[in-house]
C-alpha positions in Angstrom: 27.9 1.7 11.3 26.7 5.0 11.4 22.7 5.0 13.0 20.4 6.8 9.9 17.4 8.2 10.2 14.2 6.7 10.2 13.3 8.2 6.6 16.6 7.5 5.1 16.3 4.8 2.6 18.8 1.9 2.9 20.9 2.0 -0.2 20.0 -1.2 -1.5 16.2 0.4 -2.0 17.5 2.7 -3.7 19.5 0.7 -6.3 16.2 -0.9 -6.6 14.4 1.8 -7.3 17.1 3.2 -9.9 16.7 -0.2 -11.3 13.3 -0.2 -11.7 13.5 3.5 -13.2 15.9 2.1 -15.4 14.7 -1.0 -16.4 17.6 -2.9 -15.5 19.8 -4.3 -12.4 21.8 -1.6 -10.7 25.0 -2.3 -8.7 27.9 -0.5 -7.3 27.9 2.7 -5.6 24.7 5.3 -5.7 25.1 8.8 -5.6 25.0 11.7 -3.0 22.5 13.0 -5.6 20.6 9.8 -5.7 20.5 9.2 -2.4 19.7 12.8 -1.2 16.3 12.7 -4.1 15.4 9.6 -2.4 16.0 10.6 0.9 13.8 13.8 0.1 10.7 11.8 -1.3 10.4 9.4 1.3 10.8 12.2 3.9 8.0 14.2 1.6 5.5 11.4 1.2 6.2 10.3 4.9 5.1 13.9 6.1 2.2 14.0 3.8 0.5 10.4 5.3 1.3 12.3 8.6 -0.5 15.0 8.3 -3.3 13.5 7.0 -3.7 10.9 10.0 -3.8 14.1 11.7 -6.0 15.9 9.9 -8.2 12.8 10.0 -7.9 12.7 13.8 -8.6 16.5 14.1 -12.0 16.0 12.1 -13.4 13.1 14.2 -12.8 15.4 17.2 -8.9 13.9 18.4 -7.2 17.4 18.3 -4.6 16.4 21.4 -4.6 12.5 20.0 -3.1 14.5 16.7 -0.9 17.0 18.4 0.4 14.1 20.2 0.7 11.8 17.5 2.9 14.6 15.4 5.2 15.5 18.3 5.9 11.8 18.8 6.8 11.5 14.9 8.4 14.4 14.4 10.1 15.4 17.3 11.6 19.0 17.6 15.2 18.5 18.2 15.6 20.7 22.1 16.1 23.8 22.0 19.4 25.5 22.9 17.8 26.6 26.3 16.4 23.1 27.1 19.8 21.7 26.4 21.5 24.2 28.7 19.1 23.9 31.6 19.6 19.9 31.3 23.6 19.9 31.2 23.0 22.6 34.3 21.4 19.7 36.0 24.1 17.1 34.8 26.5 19.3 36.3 25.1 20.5 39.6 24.7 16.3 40.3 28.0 16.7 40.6 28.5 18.4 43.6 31.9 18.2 44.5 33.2 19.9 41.7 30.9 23.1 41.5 29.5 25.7 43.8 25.6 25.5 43.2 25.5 28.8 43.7 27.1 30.0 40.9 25.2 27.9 38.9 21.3 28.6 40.7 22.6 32.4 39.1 23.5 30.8 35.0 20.0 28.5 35.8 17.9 31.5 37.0 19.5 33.5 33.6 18.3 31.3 31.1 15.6 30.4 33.1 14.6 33.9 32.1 14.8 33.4 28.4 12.4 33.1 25.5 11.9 29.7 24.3 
C-alpha cells in the first residue's frame, strides 16, 4: 500500500461525504475527480487553520514559535542543491570507490550556487 499524504482523505471519507451530499449510501469506486476535489478542500481548509495559528502566534508576540510551527507543517521539499550536497556526502563516505578530490571540486561548485 502506497503511503498518502497527510491531507489526502482516505477513500472511505469520501464516499461518506458523497453520501451525505447525496443523501444516500455510496459504494464502489470514487472518482479521480472526486477524490482530487476532496483532496483539494481538506488541503485548503488545512492551510487556512494553519495560518491562522500563526497569525495568532505572531500577534501574541511568537514570531519564531510561528515560523517554526509552519516549517514543521509544511515542509519545503529540499532543494535540488541540498539534495546534491547530501548524495556528495553519501558518496564521499564511501571512500574506496571515489577520489575525494574530485568530488571537494563538484562540492565547492554547488557550494557556490544560489539557493
Amino acid at each position: 500500500m502506497t503511503e498518502q499524504h497527510p491531507l489526502t482523505p482516505q477513500p472511505e471519507l469520501v464516499r461518506q461525504w458523497l453520501g451525505e451530499y447525496f443523501g444516500t449510501r455510496v459504494t464502489g469506486e470514487i472518482t479521480a475527480v472526486e477524490q482530487y476535489l476532496a483532496t483539494q478542500a481538506a488541503r485548503w481548509g488545512a492551510d487556512q487553520e494553519l495560518e491562522e495559528c500563526c497569525e495568532w502566534l505572531v500577534v501574541d508576540d511568537w514570531k519564531n514559535v510561528s515560523k517554526h510551527l509552519r516549517a514543521a507543517r509544511r515542509p519545503k521539499p529540499p532543494s535540488l542543491k541540498e539534495q546534491s550536497l547530501a548524495l556528495i556526502d553519501k558518496i564521499q563516505s564511501n571512500k574506496e570507490m571515489w577520489q575525494t578530490d574530485d568530488l571537494d571540486v563538484v562540492r565547492r561548485a554547488l557550494e557556490s550556487l544560489p539557493d
